[in-house]
N, C-alpha and C positions, 0 to 999 in steps of 0.2 A: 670473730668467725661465726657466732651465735647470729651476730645481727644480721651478717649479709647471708644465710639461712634461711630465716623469718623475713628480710626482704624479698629473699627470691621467690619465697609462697607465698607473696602477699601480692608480689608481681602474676605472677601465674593463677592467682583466687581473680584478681582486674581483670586480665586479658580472657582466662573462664567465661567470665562474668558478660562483657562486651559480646564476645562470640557467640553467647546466647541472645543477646538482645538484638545482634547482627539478625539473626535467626528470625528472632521474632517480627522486624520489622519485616523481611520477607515475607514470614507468613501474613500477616499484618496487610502487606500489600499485596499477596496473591485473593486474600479474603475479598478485596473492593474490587479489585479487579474483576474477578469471577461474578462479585451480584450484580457490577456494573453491567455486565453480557446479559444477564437474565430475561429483561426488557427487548433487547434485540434478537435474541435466541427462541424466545416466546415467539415471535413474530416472525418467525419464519413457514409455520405455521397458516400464513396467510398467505402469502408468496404465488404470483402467478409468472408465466410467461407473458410477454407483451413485445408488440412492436417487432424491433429487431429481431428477435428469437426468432417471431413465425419466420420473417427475414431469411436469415441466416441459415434455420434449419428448414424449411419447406423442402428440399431434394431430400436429404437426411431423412425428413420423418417420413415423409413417402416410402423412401426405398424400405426403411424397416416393417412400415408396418405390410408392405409386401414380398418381404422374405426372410425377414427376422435371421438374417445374416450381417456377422460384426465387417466381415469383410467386405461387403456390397456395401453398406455404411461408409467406410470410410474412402470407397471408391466416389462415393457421390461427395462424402465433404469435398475429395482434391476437386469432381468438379464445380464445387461451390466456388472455391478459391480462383477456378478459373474464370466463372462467372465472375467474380466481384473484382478480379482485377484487370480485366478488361474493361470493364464495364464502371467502375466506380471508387475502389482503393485498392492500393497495390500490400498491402499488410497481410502475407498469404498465413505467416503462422497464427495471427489472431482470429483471420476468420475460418482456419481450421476450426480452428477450438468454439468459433462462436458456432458453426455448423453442426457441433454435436453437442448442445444446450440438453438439459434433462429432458426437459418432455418430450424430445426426441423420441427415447425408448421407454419410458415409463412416465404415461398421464398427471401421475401424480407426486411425481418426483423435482419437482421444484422448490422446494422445500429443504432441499439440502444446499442450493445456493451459498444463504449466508452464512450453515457451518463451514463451509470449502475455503470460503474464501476470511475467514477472519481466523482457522487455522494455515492457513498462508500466510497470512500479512504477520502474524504473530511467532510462527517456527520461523519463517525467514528474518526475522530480527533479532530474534534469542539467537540464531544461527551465527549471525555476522557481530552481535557485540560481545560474545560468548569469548570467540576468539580474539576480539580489540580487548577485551577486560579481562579473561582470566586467561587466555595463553599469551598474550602478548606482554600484561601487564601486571600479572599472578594477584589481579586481584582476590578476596574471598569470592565463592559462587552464591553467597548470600544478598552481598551488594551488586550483582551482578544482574540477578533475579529481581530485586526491589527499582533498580534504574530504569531496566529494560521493562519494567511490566506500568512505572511511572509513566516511562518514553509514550508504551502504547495506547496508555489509557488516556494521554493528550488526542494520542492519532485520534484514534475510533470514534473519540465521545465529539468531536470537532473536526470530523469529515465533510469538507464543503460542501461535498454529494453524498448522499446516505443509498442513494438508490445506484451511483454507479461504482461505491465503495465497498456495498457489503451486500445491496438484494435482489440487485436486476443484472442476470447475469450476464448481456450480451456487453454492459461496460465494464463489469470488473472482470471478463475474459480479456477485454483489450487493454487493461489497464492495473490491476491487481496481481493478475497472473504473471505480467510481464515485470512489474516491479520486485514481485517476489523471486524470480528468476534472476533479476541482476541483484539483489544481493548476496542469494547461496552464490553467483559466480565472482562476485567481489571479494567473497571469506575463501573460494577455490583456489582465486589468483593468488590470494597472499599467502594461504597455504602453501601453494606450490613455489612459491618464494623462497621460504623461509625453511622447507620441508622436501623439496624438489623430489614428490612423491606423484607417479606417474595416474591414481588417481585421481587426484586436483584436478592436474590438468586436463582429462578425460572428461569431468563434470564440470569444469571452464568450459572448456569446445564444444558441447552439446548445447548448454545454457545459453552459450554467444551465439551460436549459429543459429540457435530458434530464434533469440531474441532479433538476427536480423529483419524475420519477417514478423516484429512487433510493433507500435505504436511508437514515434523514436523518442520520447524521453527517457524509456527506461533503458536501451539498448547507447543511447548516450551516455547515460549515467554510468554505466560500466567502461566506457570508453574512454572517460576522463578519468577513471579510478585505477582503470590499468596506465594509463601514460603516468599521472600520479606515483603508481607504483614502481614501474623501470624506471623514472626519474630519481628517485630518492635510492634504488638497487643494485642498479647497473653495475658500479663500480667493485664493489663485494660479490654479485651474486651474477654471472653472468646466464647463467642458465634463465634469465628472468626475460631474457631475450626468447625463447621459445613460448611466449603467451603471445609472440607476434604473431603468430597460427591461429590460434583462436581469435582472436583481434580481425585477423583476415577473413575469416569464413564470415565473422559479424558485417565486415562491410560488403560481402561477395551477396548477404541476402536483404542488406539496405540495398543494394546497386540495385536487385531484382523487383524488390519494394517500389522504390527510386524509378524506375523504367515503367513502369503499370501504364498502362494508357488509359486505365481508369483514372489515375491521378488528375489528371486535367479536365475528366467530367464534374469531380469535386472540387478542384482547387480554382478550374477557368484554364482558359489560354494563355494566363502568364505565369500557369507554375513551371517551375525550373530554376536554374544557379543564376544570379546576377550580382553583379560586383558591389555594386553601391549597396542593393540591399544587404547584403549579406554586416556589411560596417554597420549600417543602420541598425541591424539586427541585433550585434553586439550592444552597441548602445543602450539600446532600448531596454534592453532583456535586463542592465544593470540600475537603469534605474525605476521600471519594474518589479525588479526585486530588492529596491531600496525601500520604495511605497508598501510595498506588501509584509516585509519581514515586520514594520513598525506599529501595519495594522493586527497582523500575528497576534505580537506580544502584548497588545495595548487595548486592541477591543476586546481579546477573549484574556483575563487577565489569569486564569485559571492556568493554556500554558506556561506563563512568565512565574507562574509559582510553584509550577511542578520542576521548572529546569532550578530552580533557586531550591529545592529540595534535593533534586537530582546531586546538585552542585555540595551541597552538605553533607551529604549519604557518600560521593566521591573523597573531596577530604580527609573525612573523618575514617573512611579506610587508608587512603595513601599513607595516613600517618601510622600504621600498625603493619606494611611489610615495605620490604627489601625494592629501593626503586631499580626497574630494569633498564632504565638510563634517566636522563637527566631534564627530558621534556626541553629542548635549547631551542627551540623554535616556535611559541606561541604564536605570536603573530602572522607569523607566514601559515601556520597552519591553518590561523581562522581566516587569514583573505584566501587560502586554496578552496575551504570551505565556503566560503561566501560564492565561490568564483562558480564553484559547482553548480549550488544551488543556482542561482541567478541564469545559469546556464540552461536549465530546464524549460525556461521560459521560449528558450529558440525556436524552437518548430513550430510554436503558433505563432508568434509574432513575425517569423517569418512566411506562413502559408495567408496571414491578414484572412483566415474565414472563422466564421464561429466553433467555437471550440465547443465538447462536449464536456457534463462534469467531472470525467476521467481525468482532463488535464488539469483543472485545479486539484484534482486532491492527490494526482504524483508530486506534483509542485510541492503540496503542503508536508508532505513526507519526503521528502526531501529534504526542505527545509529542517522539518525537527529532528531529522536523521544530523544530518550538517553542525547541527549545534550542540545535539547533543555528543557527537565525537571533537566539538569545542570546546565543548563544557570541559567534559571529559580531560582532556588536553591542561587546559588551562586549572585545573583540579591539581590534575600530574604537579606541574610547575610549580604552584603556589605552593605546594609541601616539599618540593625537593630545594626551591629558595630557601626556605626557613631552615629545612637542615643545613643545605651551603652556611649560611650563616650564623649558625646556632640558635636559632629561635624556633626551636620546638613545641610545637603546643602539645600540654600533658592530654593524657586518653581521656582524663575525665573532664577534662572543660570541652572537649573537643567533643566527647558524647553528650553532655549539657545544654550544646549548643545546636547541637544535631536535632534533643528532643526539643530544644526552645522553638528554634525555625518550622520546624513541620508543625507545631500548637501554632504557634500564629499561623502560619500559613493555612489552615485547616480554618480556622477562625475569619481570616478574610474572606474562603471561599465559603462559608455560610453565611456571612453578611452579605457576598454581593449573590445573591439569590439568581440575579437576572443572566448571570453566566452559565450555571445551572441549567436554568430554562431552553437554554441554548445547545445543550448536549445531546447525542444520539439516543442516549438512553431515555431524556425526559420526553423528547418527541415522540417514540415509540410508547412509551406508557403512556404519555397523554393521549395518541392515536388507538392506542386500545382502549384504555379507560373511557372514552368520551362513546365508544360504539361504532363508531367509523369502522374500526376494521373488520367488527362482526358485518358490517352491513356490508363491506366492501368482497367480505368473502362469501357471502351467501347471495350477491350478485353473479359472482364471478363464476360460480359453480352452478347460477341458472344458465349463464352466459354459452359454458363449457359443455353442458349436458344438449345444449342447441348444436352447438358446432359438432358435438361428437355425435351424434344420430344421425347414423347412415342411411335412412330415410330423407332425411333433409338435405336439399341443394340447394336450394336460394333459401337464405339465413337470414332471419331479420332477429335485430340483437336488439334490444328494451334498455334505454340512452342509461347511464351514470354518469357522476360525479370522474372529470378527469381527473381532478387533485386529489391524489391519494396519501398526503403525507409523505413518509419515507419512502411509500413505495413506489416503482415506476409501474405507472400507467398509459399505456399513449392509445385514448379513443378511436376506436372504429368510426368512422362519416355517415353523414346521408347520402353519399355518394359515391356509390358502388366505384368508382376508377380512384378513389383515394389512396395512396400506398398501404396504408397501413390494413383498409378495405381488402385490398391485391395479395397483400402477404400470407394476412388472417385464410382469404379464401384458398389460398393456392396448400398453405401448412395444412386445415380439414379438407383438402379434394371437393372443396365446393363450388359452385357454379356462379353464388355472387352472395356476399356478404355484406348487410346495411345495418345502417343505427335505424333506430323507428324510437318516438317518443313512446315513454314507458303506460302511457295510457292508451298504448293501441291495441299492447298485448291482453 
């Protein structure tokens, strides 16, 4: 009786013991996470409008700056949207949003871009695996924390686009925003699942129906997540059949997307449904997404060692609570996952026009979204086999193992330096470190003090450097009818706006 006593506190001093260390590796991981931002955070700092912006917000900033009315504002966004969808794309809720960029209403207010948008990309992810990991799967909120903050620190630091991921707002309005939107409505849907709580589905049908008029990978991506979700529901939960409303209203504002007669200035006169492409489309998109998932893991080898951490931090929970079933489908999981992903590739391969760097980097999140509810998945599995079978592995070789894999894995990513070098964060601190951004912001702000002196109508602007690094830059011409010329003038009310080599000034 003595012994199984002192067993049972010797069991409970173990598991103590662990759930501190759980602890600590969260914090542990919130700590790098957090210095990793620093460098991009810093740099916001430097952040201007360009290009699109003037674009987009030209009616916008006009109408504020002559009536400093929230409501006249957003009378001229709708007729932005009217403009740009007759005229050029039919994506009426992204170029809302592109139509009311900061410098809209405050000159100096661009700067708050890349906070906006990397607390996006980062609440909408804790959002949606919060619910896969600890309501779904009662994992601890410790492993939950350390996955997801791993997850993101792949995303961010290896953003194919730095400029339409986190600084230049007129792509991660079309592309960030909308991705973050289909995930809080993918954690709505299954909420409202599992929970048939009227508002799930209220924050589903809002999210889907904006997303109709957004960029279509991400309004996709919901699309197959809800089919996904009735497929596997249906038969227990029929209330799962009322997300076909939302679902509706998402295709009610593709249709109106879909119909733009702008579409065909951008796409040509053979955009529209065709049967053979549409096969080809599939096709293509799978082995597309064959090439890329292997360039993924293999050129940047830093993600391929965070999901292999990822995968160890998984385990080595599953084996310390109660499984909420039994993980009986691995593989079918990961080919729905494959399927997904590979699936994002459609709308450009099927519109054949140059794609901006919005669509690589929904692709790319996508992808390590996909895998890591693989991982994830196949995490489940491999501990609920081992108990099927009696082969338990004890907490302590399991946490041994845990700490083994992340020292090595930490130790390859200081050997291969040149991964590193590759990261969001190193580019932004070598981009500051080197002086570029000082000179780029003490340009920008002689650039700005021209265009905003309401004395001045014909604008001669003193030539830069177009490569800005991470940031987006897209140079004004010598030639006053150039777009970017037209936008610039039309956003300051000026009468013509030129480049002039910097020794004329």
């Amino acid at each position: 009786m003595l012994g199984i006593i002192e067993g049972n506190k010797m069991k409970k001093r173990i598991n103590k013991k662990i759930k501190i260390d759980q602890k600590r590796i969260a914090i542990f991981t919130g700590i790098v996470f957090l210095v990793s931002l620093i460098p991009i955070l810093y740099l916001s700092g430097y952040v201007h409008a360009t290009g699109d912006d003037y674009g987009y917000g030209a009616r916008t900033h006009q109408m504020w700056l002559s009536t400093h009315s929230v409501w006249q504002v957003l009378k001229a966004a709708g007729q932005t949207v009217q403009h740009y969808w007759i005229g050029w794309q039919g994506t009426w809720f992204t170029i809302f949003l592109m139509s009311l960029q900061p410098e809209v209403f405050w000159d100096n207010g661009y700067w708050i871009v890349p906070w906006i948008m990397l607390a996006l990309t980062i609440f909408s992810t804790l959002y949606l695996t919060e619910y896969i990991m600890v309501q779904k799967l009662r994992l601890p909120k410790a492993t939950w924390i350390s996955c997801t903050l791993i997850l993101l620190l792949a995303m961010i630091q290896y953003f194919p686009s730095t400029k339409s991921g986190i600084f230049w707002y007129n792509g991660t309005a079309h592309y960030i925003i909308p991705y973050s939107m289909a995930l809080i409505a993918i954690r709505c849907c299954w909420s409202f699942a599992d929970r048939k709580r009227k508002r799930d589905w209220i924050a589903a049908f809002i999210c889907m129906a904006l997303l109709g008029g957004a960029s279509y990978l991400a309004p996709l991506l919901v699309l197959i997540a809800v089919a996904y979700l009735i497929l596997c529901e249906w038969k227990t939960k029929k209330h799962v059949f009322y997300l076909c409303i939302p679902v509706a209203a998402e295709l009610a504002g593709l249709i109106v997307s879909y119909l733009a007669p702008g579409n065909k200035a951008r796409g040509g006169e053979n955009f529209g449904i065709h049967g053979l492409l549409i096969v080809k489309t599939i096709l293509e998109c799978f082995v597309d997404g064959t090439k890329q998932m292997f360039l993924y893991l293999f050129k940047t080898p830093f993600i391929l060692l965070c999901l292999v951490v990822i995968a160890v931090l998984l385990v080595n929970a599953f084996q310390k609570v109660r499984p909420t079933f039994d993980f009986p489908y691995p593989v079918i999981v990961a080919v729905a996952m494959f399927c997904m992903y590979c699936a994002m590739y459609a709308p450009g391969v099927y519109a054949g026009v140059e794609l901006s760097g919005g669509v690589p980097n929904t692709i790319f999140q996508v992808f390590l979204l996909t895998l890591f509810v693989s991982v994830t998945y196949f995490s489940g599995w491999i501990v609920a086999y081992q108990k099927r079978n009696g082969k338990i592995v004890s907490e302590r070789n399991a946490y041994i193992c845990e700490i083994v894999v992340i020292l090595i894995a930490g130790c390859i990513l200081i050997a291969n330096k040149g991964t590193l070098k590759e990261s969001t964060s190193y580019e932004c601190y070598t981009y500051i470190e080197s002086g570029q951004a000082d000179d780029y912001k003490a340009q920008m702000e002689e650039r700005l003090s021209l265009l905003r002196n309401p004395e001045l109508k014909n604008v001669k602007l003193p030539a830069m450097n177009s490569d800005q690094g991470p940031l987006m830059h897209m140079e004004v011409m010598e030639d006053p009818k150039e777009w970017t010329n037209t936008v610039v003038k039309q956003f300051f009310g000026k009468e013509s706006v030129i480049e002039v080599p910097r020794s004329e000034r």
